[in-house]
C-alpha positions, 0 to 999 in steps of 0.5 A: 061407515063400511058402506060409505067407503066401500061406495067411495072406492067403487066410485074412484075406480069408475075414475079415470086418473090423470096419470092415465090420461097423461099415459095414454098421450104419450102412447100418441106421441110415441106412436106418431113420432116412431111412424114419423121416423119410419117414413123419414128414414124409408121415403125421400120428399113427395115419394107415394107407395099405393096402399089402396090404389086410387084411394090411399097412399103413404107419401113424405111431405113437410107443412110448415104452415098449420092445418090445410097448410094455413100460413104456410108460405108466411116466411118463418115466423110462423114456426114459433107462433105455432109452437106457442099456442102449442104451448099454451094449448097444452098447458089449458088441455093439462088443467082441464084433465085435472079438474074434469079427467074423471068425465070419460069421454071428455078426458078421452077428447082431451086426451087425443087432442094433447097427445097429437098437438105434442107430437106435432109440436115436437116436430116444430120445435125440433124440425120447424115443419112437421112431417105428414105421411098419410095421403087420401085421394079419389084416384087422382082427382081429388086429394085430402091434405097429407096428414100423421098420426097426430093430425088423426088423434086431434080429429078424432079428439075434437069429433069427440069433444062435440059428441060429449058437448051434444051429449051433456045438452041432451042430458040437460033437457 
């Protein structure tokens, strides 16, 4: 008996809680929204500081639309769309954690996907646009839309979601 639960705590502390996880998203909201303030408050709109030159700036620019600017132009009603999905897709990402937190890279993913779409979605919420800093380019030739702190965790967390889903059919075979 002495060995089933010792192997079974060993075993919940190989787990991930979901209050970890829900720990580590705020940790990306708080980062993005506090990078978002800083720029804001030390920038006026389309206003570039070099920080590698001819690769990298940091830059003050709105998106109203979605990734690549997508829907952009579409009038307003866009703002409330995106906050719905947002919504939603926060709400489908939680159960998710809930039911598979204890996967480490999956809840990594997920993590970095929720944490960023709440940074953003606070930003549409309360701005109706959200505010995109980080600018990469090839000297001036060639620009990488502008981007924040979120749209870099939602990057990463999706490259990881792939990652973990090649990894699941490699283990399956």
């Amino acid at each position: 008996m002495a060995r089933s639960s010792r192997s079974s705590r060993a075993g919940r502390r190989g787990q991930v809680s979901l209050l970890s996880w829900l720990a580590l998203a705020a940790l990306i909201i708080v980062v993005d929204q506090l990078t978002k303030l800083l720029v804001v408050s030390r920038f006026q709109t389309a206003e570039r500081l070099a920080l590698i030159s001819g690769w990298l700036d940091l830059t003050l620019v709105y998106n109203t639309g979605a990734a690549f600017s997508f829907l952009a132009g579409a009038g307003g009603w866009q703002r409330w769309f995106f906050v719905g999905i947002g919504v939603a897709a926060t709400g489908f990402i939680l159960f998710l954690l809930a039911r598979h937190g204890s996967q480490r890279l999956f809840g990594l993913a997920l993590t970095l996907i929720l944490g960023g779409a709440i940074g953003n979605l606070i930003d549409r919420i309360l701005q109706g646009k959200v505010t995109d800093f980080v600018l990469v380019h090839w000297q001036e030739r060639w620009f990488f839309p502008a981007f924040n702190v979120a749209d870099a965790a939602i990057t990463v967390g999706a490259a990881l979601l792939i990652l973990d889903e090649l990894l699941r059919v490699r283990r399956s075979r």
